[in-house]
DRENLOZA-378922 format. One record per residue: x negated, y negated, z negated of N, C-alpha, C, O, CB in turn; residue in three letters. Coordinates in pm, whole numbers. Glycine has a CB too. Layout:
% residues N
<n.x:X&n.y:Y&n.z:Z&ca.x:X&ca.y:Y&ca.z:Z&c.x:X&c.y:Y&c.z:Z&o.x:X&o.y:Y&o.z:Z&cb.x:X&cb.y:Y&cb.z:Z&residuo:ALA>
...
% end
This chain:
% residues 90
<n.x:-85&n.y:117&n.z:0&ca.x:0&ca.y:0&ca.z:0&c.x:-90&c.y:-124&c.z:0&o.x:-187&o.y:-139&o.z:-75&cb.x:97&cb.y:0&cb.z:-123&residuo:UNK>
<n.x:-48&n.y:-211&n.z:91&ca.x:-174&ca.y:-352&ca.z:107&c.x:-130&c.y:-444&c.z:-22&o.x:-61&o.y:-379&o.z:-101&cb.x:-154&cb.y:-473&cb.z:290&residuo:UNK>
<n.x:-145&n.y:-525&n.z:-46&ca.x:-172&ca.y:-642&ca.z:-125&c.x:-70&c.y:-705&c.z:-86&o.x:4&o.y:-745&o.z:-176&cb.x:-298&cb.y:-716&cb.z:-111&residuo:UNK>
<n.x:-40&n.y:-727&n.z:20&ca.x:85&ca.y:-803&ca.z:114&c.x:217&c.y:-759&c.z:17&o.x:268&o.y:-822&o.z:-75&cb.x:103&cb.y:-727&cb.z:310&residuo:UNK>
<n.x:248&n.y:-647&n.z:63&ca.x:368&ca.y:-535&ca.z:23&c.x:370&c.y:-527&c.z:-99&o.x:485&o.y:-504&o.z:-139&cb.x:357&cb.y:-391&cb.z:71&residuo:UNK>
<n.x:258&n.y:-539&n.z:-220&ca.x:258&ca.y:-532&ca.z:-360&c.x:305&c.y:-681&c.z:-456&o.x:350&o.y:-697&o.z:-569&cb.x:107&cb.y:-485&cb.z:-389&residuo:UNK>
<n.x:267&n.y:-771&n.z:-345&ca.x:343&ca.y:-928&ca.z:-342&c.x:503&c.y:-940&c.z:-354&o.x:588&o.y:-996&o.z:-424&cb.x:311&cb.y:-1002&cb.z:-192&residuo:UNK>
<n.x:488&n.y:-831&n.z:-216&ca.x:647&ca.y:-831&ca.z:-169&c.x:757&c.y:-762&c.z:-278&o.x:871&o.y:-803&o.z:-302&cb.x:658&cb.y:-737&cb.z:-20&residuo:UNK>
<n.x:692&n.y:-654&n.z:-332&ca.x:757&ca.y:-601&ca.z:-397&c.x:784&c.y:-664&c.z:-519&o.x:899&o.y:-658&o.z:-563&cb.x:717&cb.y:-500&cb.z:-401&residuo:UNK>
<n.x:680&n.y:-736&n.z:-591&ca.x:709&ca.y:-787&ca.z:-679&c.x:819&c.y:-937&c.z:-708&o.x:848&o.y:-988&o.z:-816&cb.x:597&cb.y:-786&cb.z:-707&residuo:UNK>
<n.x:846&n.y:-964&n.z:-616&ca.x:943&ca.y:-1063&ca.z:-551&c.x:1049&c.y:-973&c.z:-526&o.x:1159&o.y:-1026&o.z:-538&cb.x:893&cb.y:-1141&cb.z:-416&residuo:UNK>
<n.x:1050&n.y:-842&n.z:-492&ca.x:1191&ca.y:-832&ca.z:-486&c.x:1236&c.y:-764&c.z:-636&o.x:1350&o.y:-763&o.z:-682&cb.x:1235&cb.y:-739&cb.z:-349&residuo:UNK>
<n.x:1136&n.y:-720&n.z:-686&ca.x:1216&ca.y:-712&ca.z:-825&c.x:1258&c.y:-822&c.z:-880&o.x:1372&o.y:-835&o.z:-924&cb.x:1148&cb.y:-655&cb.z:-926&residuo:UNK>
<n.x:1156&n.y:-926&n.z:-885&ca.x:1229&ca.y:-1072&ca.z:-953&c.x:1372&c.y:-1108&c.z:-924&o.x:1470&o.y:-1135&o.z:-993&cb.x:1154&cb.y:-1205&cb.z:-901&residuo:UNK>
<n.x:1340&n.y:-1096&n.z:-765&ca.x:1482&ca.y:-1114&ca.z:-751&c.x:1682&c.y:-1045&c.z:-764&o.x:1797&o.y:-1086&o.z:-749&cb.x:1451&cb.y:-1136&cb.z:-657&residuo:UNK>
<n.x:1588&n.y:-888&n.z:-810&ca.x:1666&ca.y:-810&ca.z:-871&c.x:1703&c.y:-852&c.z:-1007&o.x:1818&o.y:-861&o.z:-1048&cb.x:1614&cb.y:-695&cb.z:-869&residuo:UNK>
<n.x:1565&n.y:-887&n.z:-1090&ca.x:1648&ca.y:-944&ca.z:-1254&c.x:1721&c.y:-1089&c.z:-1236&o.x:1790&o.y:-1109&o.z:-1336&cb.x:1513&cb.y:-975&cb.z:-1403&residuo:UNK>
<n.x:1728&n.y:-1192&n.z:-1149&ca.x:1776&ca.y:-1269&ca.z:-1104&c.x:1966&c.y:-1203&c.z:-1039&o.x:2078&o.y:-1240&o.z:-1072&cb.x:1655&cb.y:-1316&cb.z:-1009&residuo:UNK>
<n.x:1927&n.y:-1113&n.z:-955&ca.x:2075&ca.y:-1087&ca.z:-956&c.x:2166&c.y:-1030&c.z:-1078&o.x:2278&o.y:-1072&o.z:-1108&cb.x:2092&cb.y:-999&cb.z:-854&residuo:UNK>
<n.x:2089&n.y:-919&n.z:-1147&ca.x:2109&ca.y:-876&ca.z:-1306&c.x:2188&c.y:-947&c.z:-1372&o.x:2306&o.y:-933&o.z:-1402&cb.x:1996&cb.y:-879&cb.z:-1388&residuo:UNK>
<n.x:2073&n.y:-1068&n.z:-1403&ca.x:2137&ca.y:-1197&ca.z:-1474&c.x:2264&c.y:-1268&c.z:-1447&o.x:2350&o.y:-1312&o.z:-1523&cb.x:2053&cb.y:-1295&cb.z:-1460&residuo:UNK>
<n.x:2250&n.y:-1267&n.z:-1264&ca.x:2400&ca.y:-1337&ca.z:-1227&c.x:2523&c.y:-1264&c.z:-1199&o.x:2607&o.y:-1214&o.z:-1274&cb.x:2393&cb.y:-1414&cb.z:-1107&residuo:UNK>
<n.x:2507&n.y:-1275&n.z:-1032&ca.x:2648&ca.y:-1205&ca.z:-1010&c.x:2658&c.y:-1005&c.z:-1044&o.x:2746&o.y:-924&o.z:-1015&cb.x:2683&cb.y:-1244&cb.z:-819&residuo:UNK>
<n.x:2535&n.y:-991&n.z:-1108&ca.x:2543&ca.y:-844&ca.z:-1102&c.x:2503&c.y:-740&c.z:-1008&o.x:2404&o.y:-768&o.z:-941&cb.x:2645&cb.y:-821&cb.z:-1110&residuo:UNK>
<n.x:2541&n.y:-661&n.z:-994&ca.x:2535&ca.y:-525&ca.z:-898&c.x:2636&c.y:-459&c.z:-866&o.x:2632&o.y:-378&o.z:-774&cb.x:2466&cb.y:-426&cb.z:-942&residuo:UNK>
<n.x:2773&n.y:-489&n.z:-957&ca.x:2871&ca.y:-445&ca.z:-907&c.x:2951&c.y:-511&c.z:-939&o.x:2942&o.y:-561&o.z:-1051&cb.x:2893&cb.y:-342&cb.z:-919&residuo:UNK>
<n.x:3060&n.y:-538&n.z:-858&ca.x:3236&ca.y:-604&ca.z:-883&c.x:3312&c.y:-566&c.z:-904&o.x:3316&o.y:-444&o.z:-886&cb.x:3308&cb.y:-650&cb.z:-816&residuo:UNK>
<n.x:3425&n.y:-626&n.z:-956&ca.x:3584&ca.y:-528&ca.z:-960&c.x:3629&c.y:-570&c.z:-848&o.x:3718&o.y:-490&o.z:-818&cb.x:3713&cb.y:-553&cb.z:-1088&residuo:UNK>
<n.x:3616&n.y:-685&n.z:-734&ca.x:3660&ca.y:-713&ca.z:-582&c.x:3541&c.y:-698&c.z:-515&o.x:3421&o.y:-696&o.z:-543&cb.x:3725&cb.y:-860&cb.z:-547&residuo:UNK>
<n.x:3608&n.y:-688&n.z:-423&ca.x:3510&ca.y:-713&ca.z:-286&c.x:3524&c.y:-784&c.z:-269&o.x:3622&o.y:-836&o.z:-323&cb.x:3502&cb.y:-667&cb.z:-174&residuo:UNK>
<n.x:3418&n.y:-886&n.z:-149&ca.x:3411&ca.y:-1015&ca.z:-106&c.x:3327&c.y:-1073&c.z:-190&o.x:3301&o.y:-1047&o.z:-307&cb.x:3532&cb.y:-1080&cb.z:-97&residuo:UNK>
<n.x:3264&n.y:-1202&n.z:-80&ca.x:3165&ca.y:-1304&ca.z:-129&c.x:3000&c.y:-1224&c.z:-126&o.x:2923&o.y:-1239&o.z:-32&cb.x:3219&cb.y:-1357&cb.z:-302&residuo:UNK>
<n.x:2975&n.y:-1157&n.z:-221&ca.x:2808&ca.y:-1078&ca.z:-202&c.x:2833&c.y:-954&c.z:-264&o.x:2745&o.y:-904&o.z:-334&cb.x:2655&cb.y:-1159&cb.z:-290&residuo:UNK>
<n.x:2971&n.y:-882&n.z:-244&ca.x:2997&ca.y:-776&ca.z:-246&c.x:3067&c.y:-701&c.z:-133&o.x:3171&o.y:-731&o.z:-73&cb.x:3044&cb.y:-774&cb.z:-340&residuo:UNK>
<n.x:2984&n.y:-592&n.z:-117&ca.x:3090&ca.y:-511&ca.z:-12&c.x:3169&c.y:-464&c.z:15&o.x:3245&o.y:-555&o.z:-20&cb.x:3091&cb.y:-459&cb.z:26&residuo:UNK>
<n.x:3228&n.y:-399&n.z:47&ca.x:3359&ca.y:-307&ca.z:46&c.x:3357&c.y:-191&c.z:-81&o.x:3459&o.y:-168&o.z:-146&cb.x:3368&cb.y:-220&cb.z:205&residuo:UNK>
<n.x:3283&n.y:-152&n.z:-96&ca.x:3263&ca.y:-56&ca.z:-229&c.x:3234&c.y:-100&c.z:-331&o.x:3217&o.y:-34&o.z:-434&cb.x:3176&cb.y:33&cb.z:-227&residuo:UNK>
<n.x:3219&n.y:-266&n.z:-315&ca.x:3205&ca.y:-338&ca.z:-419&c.x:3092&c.y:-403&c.z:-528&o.x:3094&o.y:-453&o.z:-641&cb.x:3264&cb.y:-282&cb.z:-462&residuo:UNK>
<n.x:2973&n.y:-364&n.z:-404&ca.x:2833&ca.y:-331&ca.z:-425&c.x:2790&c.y:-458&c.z:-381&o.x:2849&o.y:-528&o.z:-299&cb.x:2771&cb.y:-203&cb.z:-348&residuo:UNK>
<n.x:2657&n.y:-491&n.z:-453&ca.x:2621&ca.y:-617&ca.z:-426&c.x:2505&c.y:-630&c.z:-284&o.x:2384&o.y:-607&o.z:-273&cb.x:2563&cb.y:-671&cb.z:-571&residuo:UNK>
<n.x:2573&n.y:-660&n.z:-224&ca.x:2476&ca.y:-672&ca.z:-97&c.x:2347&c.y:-678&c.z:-51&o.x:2282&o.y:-600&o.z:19&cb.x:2492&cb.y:-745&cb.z:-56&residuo:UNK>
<n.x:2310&n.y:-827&n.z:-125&ca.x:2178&ca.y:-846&ca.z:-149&c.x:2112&c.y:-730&c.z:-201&o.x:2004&o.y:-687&o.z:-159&cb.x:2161&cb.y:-949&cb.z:-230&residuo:UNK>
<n.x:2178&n.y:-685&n.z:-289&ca.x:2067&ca.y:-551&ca.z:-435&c.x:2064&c.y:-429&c.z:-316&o.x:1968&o.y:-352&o.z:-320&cb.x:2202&cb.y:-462&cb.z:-659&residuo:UNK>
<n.x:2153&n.y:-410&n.z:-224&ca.x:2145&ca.y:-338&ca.z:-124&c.x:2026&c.y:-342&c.z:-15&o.x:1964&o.y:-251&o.z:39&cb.x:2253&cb.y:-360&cb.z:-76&residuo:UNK>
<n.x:2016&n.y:-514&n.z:-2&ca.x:1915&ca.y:-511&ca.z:117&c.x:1796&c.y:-439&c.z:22&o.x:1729&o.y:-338&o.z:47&cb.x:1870&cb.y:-687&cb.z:195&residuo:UNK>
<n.x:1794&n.y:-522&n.z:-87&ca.x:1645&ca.y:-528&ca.z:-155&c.x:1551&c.y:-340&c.z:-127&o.x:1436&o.y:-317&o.z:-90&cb.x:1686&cb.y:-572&cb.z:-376&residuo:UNK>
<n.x:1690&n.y:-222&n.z:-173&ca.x:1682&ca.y:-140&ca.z:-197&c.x:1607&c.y:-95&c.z:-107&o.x:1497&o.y:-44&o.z:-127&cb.x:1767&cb.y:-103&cb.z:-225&residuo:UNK>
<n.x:1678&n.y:-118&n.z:36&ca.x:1676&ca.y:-47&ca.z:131&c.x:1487&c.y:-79&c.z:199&o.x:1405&o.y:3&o.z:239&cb.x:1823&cb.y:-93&cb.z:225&residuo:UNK>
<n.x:1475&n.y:-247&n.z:185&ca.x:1306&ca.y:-308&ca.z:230&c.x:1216&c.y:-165&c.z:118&o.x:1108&o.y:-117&o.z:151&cb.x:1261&cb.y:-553&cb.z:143&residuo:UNK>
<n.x:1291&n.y:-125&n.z:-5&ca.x:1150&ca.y:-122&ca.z:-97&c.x:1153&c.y:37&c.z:-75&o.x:1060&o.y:102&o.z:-122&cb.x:1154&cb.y:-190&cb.z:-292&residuo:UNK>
<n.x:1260&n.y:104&n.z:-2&ca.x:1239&ca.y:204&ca.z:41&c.x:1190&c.y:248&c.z:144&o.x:1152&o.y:362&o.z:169&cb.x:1302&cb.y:237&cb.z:34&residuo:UNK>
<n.x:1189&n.y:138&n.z:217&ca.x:1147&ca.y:135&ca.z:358&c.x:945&c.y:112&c.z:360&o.x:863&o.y:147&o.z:445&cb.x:1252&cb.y:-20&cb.z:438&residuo:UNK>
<n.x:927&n.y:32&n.z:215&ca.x:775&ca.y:52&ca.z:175&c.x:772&c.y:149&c.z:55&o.x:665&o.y:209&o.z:48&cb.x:699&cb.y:-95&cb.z:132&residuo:UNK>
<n.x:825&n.y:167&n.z:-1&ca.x:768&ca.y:288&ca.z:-80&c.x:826&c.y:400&c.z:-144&o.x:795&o.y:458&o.z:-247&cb.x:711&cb.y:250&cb.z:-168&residuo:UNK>
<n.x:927&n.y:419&n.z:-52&ca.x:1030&ca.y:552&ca.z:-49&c.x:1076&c.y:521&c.z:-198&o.x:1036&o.y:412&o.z:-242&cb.x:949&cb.y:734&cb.z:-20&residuo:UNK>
<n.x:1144&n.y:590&n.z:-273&ca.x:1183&ca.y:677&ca.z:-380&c.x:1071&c.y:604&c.z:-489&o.x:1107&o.y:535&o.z:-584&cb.x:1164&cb.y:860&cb.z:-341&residuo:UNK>
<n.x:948&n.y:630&n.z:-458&ca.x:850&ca.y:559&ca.z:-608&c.x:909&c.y:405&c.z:-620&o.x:969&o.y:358&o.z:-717&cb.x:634&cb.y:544&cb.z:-575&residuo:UNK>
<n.x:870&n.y:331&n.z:-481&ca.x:894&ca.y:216&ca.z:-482&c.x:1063&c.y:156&c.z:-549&o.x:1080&o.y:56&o.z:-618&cb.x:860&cb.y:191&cb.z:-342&residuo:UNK>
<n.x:1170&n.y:257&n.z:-500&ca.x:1277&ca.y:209&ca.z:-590&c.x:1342&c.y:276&c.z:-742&o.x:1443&o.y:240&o.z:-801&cb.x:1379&cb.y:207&cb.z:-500&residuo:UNK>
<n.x:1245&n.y:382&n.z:-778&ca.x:1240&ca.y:375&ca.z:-890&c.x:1156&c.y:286&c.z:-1003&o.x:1169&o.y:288&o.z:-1125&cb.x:1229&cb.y:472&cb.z:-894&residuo:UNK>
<n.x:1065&n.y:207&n.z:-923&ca.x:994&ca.y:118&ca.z:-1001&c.x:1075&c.y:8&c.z:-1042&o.x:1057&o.y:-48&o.z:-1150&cb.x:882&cb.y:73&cb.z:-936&residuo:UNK>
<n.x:1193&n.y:-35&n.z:-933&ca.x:1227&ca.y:-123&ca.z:-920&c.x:1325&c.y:-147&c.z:-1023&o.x:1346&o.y:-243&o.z:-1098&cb.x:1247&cb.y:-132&cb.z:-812&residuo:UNK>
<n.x:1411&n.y:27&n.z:-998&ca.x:1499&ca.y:18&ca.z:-1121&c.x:1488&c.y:50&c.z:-1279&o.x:1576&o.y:30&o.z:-1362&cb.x:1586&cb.y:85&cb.z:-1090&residuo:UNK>
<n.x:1350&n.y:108&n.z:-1301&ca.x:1338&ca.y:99&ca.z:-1401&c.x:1249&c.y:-37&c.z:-1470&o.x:1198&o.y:-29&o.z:-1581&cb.x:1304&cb.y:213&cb.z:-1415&residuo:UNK>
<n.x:1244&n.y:-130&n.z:-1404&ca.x:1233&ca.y:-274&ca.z:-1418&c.x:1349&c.y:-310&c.z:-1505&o.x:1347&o.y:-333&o.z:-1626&cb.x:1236&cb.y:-351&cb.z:-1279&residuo:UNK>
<n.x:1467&n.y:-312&n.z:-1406&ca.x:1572&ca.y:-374&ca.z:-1448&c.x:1627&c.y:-309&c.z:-1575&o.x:1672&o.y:-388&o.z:-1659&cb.x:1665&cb.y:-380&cb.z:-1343&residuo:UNK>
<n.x:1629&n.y:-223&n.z:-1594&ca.x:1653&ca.y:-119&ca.z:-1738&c.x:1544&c.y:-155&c.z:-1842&o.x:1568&o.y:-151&o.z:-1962&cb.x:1632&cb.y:66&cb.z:-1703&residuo:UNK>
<n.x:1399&n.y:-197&n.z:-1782&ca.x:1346&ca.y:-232&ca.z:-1918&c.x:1358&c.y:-377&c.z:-1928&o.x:1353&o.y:-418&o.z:-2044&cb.x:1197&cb.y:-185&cb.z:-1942&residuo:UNK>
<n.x:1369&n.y:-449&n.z:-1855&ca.x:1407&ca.y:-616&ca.z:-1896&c.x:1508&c.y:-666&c.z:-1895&o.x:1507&o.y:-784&o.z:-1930&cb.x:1360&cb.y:-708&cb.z:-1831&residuo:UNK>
<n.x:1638&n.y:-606&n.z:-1858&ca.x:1752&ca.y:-642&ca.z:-1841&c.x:1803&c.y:-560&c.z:-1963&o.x:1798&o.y:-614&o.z:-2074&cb.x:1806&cb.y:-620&cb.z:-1700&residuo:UNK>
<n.x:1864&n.y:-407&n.z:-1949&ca.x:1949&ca.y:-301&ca.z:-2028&c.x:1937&c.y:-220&c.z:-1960&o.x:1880&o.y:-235&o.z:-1852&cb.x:2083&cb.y:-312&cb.z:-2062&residuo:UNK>
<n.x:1988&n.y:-108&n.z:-1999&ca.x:1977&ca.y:17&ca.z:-1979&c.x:2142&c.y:26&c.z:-1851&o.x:2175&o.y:106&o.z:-1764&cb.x:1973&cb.y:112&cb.z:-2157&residuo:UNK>
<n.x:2199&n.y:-96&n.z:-1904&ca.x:2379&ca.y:-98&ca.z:-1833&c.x:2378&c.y:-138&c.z:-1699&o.x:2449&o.y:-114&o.z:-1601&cb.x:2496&cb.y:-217&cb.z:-1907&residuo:UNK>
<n.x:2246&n.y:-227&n.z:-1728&ca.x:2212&ca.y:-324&ca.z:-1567&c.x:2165&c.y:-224&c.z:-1487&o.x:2211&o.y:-207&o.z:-1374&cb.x:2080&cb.y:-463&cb.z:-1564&residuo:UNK>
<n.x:2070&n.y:-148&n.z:-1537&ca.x:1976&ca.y:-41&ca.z:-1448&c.x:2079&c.y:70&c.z:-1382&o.x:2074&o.y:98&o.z:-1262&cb.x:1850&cb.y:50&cb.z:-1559&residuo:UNK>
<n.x:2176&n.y:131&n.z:-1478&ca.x:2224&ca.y:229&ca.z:-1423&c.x:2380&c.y:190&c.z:-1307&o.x:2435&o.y:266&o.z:-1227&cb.x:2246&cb.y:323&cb.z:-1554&residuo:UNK>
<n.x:2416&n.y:39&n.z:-1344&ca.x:2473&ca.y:-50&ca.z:-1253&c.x:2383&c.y:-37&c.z:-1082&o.x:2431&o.y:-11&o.z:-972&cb.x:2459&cb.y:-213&cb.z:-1337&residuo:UNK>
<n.x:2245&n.y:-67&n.z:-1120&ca.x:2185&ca.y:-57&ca.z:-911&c.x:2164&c.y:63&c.z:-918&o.x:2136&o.y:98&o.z:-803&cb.x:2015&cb.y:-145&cb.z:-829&residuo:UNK>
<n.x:2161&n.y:146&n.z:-983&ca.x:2128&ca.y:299&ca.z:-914&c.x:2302&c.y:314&c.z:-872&o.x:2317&o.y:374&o.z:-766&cb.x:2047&cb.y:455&cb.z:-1056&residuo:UNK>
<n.x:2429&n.y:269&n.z:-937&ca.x:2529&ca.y:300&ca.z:-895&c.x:2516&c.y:234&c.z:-729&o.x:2534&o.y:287&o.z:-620&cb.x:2640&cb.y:253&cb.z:-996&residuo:UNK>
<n.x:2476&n.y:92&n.z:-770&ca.x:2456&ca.y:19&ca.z:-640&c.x:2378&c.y:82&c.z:-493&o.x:2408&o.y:74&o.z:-374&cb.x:2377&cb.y:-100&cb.z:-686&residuo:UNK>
<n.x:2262&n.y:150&n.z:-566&ca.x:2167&ca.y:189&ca.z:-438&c.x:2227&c.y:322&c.z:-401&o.x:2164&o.y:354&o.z:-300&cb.x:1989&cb.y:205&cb.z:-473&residuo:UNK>
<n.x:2313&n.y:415&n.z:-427&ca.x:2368&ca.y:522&ca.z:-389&c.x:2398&c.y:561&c.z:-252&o.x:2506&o.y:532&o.z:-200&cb.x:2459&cb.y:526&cb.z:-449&residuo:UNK>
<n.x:2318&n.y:616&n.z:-200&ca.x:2285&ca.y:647&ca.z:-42&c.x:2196&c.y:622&c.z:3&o.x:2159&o.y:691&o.z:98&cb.x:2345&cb.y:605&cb.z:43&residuo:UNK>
<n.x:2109&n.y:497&n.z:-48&ca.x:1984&ca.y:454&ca.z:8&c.x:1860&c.y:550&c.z:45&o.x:1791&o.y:582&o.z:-52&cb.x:1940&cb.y:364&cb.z:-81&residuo:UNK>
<n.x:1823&n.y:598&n.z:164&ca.x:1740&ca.y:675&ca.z:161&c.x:1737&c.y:818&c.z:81&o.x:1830&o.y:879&o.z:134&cb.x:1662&cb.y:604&cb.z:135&residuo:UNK>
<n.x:1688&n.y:895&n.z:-7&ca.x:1778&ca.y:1003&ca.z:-127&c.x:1754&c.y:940&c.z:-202&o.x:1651&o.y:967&o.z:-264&cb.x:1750&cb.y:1154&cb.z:-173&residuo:UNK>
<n.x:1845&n.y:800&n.z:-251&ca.x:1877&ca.y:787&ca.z:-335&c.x:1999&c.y:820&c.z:-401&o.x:2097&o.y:775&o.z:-341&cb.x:1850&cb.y:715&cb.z:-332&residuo:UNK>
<n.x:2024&n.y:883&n.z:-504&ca.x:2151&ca.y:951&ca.z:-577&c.x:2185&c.y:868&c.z:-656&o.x:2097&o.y:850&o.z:-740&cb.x:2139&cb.y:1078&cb.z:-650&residuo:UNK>
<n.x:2291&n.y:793&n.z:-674&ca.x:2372&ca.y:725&ca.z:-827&c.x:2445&c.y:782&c.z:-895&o.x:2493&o.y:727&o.z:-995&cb.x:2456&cb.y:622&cb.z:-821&residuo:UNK>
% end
């Protein structure tokens, strides 16, 4: 993994405890930065870039970020969120 991508990644976790903090990872509606399943979009893209650099390690790093600086409620909220991503299981 370059230096580039270890940048990158670390920006997209930030911006994972940033969504945490706000609108979440999941809704009771859809619409606005949720999808049809009610999933937060953005936490979707994020998933999908950090799988796309570092499979499975890369988004378990990510989510066990959010579980240790956020809660344990937030964390198991984006694994509900990332469910399909690559094998990812929620």
């Amino acid at each position: 993994m370059t230096e580039t991508q270890v940048r990158g990644m670390e920006q997209m976790v930030n911006e994972l405890m940033d969504i945490g903090r706000g609108d979440g990872f999941l809704s009771l509606m859809a619409g606005g930065r949720f999808n049809e399943k009610k999933r937060n979009i953005r936490a979707i893209g994020i998933g999908k870039k950090l799988n796309e650099i570092g499979g499975m390690d890369a988004m378990r790093m990510g989510g066990e970020a959010v579980s240790r600086f956020l809660n344990a409620t937030k964390g198991r909220e984006l694994e509900v969120c990332w469910d399909g991503i690559g094998n990812w299981r929620g």
